[in-house]
FIKOLZA-1660 file (N, C-alpha, C; in steps of 0.1 Angstrom, whole numbers, plus 5000, padded with zeros to 4 digits):
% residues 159
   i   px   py   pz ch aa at
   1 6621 5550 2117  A  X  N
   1 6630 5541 2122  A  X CA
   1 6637 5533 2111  A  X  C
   2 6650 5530 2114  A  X  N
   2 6655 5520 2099  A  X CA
   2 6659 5507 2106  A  X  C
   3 6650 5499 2101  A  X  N
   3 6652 5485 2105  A  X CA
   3 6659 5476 2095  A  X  C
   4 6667 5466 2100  A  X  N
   4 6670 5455 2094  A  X CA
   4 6663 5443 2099  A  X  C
   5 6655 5439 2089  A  X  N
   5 6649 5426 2093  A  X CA
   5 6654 5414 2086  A  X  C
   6 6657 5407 2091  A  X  N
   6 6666 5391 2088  A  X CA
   6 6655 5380 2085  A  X  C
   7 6656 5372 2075  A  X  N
   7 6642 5364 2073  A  X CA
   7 6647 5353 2071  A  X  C
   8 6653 5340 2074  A  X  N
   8 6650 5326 2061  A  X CA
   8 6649 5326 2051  A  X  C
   9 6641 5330 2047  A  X  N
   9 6634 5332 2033  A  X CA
   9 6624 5342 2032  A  X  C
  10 6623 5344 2019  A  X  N
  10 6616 5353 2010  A  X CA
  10 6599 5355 2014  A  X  C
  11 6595 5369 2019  A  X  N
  11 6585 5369 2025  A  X CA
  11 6578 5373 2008  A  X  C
  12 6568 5368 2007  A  X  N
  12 6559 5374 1994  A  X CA
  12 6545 5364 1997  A  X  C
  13 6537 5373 1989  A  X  N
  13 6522 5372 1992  A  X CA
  13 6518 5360 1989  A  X  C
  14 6523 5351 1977  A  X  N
  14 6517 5340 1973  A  X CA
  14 6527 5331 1979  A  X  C
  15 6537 5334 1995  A  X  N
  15 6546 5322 1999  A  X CA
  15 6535 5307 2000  A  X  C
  16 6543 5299 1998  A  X  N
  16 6535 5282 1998  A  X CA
  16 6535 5282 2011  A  X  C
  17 6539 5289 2021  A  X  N
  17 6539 5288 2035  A  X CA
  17 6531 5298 2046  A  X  C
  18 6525 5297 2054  A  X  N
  18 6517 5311 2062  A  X CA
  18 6526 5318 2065  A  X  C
  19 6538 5318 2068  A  X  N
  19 6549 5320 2075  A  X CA
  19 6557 5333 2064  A  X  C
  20 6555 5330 2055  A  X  N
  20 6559 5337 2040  A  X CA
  20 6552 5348 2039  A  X  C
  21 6535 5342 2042  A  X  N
  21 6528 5348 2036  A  X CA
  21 6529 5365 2049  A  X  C
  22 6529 5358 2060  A  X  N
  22 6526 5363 2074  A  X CA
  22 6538 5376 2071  A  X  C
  23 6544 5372 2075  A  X  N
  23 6562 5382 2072  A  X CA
  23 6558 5393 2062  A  X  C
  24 6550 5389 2048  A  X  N
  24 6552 5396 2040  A  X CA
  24 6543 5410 2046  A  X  C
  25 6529 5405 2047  A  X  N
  25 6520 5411 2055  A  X CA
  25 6524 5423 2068  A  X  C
  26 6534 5419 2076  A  X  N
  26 6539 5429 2085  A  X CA
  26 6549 5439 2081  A  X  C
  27 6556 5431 2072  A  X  N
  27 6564 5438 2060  A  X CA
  27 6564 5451 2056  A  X  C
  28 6554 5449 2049  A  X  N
  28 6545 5459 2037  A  X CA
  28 6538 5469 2043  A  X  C
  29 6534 5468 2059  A  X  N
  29 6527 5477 2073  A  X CA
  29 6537 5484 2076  A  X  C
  30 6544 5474 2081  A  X  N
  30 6554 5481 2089  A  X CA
  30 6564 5496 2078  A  X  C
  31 6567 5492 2066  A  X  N
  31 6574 5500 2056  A  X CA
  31 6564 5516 2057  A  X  C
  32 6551 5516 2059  A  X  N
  32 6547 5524 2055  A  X CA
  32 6554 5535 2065  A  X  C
  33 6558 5536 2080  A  X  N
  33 6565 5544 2088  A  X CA
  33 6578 5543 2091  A  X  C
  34 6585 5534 2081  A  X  N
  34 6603 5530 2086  A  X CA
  34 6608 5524 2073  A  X  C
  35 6621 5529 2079  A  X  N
  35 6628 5524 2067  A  X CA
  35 6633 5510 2063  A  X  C
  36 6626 5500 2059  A  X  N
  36 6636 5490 2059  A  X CA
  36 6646 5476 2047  A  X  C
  37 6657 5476 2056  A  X  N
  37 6663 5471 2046  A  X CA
  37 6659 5453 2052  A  X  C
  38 6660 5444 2041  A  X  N
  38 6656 5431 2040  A  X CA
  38 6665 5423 2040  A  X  C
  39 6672 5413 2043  A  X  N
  39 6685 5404 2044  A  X CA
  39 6675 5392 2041  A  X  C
  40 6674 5383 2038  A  X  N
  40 6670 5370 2032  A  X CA
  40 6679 5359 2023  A  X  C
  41 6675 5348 2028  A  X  N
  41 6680 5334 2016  A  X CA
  41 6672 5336 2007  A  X  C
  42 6676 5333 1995  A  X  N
  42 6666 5332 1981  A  X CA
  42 6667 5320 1974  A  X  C
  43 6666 5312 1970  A  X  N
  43 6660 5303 1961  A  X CA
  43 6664 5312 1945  A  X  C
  44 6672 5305 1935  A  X  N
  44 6674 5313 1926  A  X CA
  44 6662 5313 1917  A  X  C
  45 6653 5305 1922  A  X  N
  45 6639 5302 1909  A  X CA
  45 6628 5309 1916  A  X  C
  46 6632 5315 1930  A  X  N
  46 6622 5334 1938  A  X CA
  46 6632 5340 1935  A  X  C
  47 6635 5346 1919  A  X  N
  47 6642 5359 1917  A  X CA
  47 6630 5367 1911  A  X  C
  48 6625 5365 1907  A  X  N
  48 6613 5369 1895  A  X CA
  48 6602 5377 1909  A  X  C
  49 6603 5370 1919  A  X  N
  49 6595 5372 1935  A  X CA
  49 6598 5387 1944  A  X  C
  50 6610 5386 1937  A  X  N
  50 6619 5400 1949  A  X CA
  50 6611 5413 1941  A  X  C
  51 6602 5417 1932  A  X  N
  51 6595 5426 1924  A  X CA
  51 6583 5425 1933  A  X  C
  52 6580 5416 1941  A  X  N
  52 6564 5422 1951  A  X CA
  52 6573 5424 1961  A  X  C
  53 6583 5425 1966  A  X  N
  53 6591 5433 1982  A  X CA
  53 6598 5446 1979  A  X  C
  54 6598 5446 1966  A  X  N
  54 6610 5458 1965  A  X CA
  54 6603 5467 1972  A  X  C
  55 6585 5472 1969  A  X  N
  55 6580 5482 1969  A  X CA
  55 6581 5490 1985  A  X  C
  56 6580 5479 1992  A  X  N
  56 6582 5484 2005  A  X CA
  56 6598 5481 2016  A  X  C
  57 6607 5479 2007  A  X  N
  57 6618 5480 2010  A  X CA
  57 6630 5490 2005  A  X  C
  58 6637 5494 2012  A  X  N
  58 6647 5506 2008  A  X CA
  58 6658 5496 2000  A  X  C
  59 6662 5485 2006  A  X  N
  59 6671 5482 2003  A  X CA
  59 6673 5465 2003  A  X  C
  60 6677 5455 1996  A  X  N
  60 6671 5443 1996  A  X CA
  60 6690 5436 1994  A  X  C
  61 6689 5425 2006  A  X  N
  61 6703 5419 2004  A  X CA
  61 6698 5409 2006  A  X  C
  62 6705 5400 1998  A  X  N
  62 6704 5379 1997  A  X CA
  62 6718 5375 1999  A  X  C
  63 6709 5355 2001  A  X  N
  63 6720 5348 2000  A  X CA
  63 6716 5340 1996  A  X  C
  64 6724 5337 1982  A  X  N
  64 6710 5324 1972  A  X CA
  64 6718 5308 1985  A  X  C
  65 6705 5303 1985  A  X  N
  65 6706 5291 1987  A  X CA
  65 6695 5280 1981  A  X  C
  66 6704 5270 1977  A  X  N
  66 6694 5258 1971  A  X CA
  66 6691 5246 1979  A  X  C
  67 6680 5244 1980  A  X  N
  67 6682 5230 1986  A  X CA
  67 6677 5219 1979  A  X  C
  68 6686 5211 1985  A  X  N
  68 6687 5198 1981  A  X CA
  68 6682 5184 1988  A  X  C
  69 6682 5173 1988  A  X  N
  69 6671 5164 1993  A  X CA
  69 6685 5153 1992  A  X  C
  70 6696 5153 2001  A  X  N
  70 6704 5142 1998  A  X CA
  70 6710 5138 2015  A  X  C
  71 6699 5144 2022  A  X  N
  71 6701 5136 2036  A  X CA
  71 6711 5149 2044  A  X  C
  72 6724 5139 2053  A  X  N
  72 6728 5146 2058  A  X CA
  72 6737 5156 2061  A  X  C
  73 6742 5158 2045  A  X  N
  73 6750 5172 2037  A  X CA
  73 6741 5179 2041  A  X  C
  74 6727 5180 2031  A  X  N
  74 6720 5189 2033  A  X CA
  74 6716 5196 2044  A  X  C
  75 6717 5187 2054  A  X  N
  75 6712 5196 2071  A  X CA
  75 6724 5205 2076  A  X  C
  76 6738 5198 2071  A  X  N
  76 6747 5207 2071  A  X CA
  76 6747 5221 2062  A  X  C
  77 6747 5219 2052  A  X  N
  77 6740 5233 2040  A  X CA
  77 6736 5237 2051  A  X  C
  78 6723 5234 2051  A  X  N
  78 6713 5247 2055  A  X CA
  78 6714 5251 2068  A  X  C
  79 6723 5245 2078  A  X  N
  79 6727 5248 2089  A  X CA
  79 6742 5260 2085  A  X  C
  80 6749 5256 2078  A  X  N
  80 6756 5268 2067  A  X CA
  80 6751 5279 2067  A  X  C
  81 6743 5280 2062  A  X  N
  81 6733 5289 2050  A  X CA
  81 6729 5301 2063  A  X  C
  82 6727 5292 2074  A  X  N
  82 6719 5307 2086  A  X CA
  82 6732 5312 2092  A  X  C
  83 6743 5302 2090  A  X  N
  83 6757 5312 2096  A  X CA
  83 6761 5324 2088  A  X  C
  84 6759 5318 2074  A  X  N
  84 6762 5332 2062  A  X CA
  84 6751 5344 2069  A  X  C
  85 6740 5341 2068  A  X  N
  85 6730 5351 2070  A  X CA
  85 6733 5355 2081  A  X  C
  86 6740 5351 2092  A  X  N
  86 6739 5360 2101  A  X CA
  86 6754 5370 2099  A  X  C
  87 6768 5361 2097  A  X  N
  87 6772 5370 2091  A  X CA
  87 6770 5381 2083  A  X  C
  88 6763 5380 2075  A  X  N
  88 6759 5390 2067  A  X CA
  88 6753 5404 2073  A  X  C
  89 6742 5399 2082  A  X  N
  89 6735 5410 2088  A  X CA
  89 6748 5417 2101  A  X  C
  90 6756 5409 2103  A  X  N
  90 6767 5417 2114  A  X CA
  90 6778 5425 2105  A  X  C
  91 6775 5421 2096  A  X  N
  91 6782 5433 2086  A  X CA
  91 6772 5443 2083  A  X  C
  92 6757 5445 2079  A  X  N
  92 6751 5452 2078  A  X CA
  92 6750 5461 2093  A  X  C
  93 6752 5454 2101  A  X  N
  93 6751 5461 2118  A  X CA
  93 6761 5473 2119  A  X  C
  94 6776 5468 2111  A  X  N
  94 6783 5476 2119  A  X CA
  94 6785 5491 2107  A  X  C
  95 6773 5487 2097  A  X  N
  95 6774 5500 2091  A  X CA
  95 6768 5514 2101  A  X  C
  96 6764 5510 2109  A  X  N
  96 6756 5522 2118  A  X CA
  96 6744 5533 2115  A  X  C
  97 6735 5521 2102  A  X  N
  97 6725 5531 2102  A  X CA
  97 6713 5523 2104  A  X  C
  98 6715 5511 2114  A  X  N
  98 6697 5508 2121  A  X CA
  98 6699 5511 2133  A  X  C
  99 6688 5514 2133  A  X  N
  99 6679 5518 2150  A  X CA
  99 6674 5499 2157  A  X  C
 100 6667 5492 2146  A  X  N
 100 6666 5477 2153  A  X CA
 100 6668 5471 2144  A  X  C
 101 6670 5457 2151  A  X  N
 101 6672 5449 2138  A  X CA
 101 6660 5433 2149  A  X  C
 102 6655 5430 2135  A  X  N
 102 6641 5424 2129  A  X CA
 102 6647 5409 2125  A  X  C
 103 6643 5399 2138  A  X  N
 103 6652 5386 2131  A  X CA
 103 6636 5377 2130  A  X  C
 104 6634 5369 2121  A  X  N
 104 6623 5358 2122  A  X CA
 104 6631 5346 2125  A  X  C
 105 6622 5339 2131  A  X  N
 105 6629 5324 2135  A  X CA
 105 6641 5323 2139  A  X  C
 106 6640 5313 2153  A  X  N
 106 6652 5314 2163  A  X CA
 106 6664 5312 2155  A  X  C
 107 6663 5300 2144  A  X  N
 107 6677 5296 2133  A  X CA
 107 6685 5310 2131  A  X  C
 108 6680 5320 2128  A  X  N
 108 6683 5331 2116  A  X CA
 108 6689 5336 2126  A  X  C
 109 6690 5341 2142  A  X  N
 109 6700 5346 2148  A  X CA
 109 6710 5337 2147  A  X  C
 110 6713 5325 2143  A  X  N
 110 6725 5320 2146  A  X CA
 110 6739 5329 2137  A  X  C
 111 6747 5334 2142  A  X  N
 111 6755 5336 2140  A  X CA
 111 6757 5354 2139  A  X  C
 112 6747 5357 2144  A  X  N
 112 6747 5376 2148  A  X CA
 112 6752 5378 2159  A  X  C
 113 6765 5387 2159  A  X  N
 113 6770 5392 2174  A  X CA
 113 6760 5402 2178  A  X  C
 114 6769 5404 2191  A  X  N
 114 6764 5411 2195  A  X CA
 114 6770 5420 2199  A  X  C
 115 6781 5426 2191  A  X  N
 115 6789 5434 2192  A  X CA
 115 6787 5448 2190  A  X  C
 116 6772 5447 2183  A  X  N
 116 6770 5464 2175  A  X CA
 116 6756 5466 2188  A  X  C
 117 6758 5475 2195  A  X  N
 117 6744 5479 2206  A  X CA
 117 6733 5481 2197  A  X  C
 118 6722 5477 2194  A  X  N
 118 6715 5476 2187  A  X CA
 118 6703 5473 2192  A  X  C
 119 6689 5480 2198  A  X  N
 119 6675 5472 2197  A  X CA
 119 6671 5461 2196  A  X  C
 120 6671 5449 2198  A  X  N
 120 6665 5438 2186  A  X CA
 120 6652 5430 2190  A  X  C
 121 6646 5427 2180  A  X  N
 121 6632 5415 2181  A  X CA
 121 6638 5405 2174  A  X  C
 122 6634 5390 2182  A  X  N
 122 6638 5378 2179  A  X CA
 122 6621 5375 2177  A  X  C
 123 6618 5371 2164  A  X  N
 123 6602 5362 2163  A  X CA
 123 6604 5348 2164  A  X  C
 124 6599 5343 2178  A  X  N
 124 6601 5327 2173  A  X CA
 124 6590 5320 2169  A  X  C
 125 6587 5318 2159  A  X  N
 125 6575 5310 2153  A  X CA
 125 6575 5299 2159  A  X  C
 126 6582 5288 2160  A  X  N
 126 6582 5278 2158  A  X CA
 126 6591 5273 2174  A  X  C
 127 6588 5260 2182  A  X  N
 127 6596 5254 2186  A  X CA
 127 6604 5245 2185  A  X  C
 128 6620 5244 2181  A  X  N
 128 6624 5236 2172  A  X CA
 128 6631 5221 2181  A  X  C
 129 6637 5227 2193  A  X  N
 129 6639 5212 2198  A  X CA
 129 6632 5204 2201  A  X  C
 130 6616 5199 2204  A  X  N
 130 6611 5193 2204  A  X CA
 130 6608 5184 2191  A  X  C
 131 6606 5191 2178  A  X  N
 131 6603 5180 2165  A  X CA
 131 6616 5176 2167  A  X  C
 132 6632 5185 2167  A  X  N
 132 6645 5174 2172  A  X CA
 132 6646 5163 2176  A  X  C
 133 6642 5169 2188  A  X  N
 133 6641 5152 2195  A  X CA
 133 6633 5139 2193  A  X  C
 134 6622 5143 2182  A  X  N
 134 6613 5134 2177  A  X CA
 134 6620 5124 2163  A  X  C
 135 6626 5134 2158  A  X  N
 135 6634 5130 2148  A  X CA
 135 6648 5124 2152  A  X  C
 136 6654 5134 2163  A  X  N
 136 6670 5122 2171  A  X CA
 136 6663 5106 2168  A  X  C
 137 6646 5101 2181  A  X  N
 137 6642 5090 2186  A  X CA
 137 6641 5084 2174  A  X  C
 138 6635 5086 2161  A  X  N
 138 6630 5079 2146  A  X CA
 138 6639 5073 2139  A  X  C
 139 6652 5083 2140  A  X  N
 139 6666 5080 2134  A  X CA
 139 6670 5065 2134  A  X  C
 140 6674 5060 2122  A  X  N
 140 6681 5048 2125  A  X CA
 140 6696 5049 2118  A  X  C
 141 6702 5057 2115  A  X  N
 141 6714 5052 2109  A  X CA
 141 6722 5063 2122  A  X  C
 142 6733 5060 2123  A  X  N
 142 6744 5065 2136  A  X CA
 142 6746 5080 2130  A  X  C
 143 6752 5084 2119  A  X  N
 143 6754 5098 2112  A  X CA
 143 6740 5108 2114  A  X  C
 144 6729 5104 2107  A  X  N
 144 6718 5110 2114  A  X CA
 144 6714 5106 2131  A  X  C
 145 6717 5101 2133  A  X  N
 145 6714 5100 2147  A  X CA
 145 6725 5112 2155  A  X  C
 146 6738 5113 2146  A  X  N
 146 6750 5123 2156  A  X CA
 146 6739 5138 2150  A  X  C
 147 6739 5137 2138  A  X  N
 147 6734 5155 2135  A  X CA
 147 6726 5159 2141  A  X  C
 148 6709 5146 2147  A  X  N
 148 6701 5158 2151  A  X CA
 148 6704 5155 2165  A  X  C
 149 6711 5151 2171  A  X  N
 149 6717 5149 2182  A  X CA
 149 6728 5162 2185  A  X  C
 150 6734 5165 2178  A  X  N
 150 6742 5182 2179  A  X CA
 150 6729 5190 2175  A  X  C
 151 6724 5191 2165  A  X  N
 151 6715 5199 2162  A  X CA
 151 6703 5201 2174  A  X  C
 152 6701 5190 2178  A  X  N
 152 6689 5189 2187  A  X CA
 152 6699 5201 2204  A  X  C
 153 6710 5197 2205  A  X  N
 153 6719 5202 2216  A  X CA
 153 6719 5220 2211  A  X  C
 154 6727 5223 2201  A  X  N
 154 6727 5237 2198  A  X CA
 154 6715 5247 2198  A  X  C
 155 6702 5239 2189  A  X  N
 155 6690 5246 2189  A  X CA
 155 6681 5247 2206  A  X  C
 156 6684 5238 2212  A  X  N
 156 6683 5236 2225  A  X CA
 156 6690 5249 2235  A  X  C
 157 6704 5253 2232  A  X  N
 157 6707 5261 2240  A  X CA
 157 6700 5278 2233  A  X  C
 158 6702 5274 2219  A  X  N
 158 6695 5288 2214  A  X CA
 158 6683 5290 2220  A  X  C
 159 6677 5282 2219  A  X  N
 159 6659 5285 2222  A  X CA
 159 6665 5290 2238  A  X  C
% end
């Protein structure tokens, strides 16, 4: 089978996160009977990292993203960052050579049509409108209060 799997980020063994580590782990299984190509954000300081995925990947596509810690640009970024990635994978879709396509975390479908008939597994790790709404209530400034207030609304219909 030739799968495209869609990630957030960079699955590798020593990820600082279980989630990294987890992915990598099904990864590296799953490769031994299919073919797969890997779509991921990168971090330009995990380039040195993409040498423990290559082995079990045919084919490896990014989208460098950095993050930054300056409030509520950033949540914009990185709400960005999963539109490119899905872009990206709807262009890998309409090449016509996966059987499924492999998305981790609800975020990372944002922005994949559904235009190409395609298989697919959605992993949701995580449920995200709830810490939303925890973070909308904590909010004190009106701009963060509007973000996770849309954010909290869009992730809400996604889930």
């Amino acid at each position: 089978m030739r799968i495209l799997w869609v990630s957030p980020f960079l699955p590798h063994p020593e990820a600082a996160h279980a989630g990294g580590r987890a992915i990598y782990q099904w990864l590296s299984k799953l490769s031994e009977s299919n073919n797969i190509t890997l779509l991921c954000r990168l971090q330009e300081k995990e380039l040195p990292q993409l040498d423990a995925v290559r082995p079990y990947c045919e084919q490896i596509e990014t989208i460098t993203f950095d993050r930054r810690k300056n409030g509520l640009l950033d949540l914009f970024r990185i709400a960005f960052s999963y539109f490119r990635l899905g872009r990206m994978a709807n262009s890998l879709l309409r090449s016509g050579r996966f059987n499924l396509l492999h998305v981790e975390y609800v975020e990372t479908g944002l922005g994949i049509g559904r235009e190409v008939p395609i298989a697919r597994i959605l992993i949701a790790h995580d449920e995200l409108s709830k810490p939303t709404r925890r973070r909308l209530a904590l909010a004190t400034n009106l701009p963060t209060r509007a973000a996770y207030f849309v954010y909290g609304f869009l992730i809400g219909r996604l889930e």
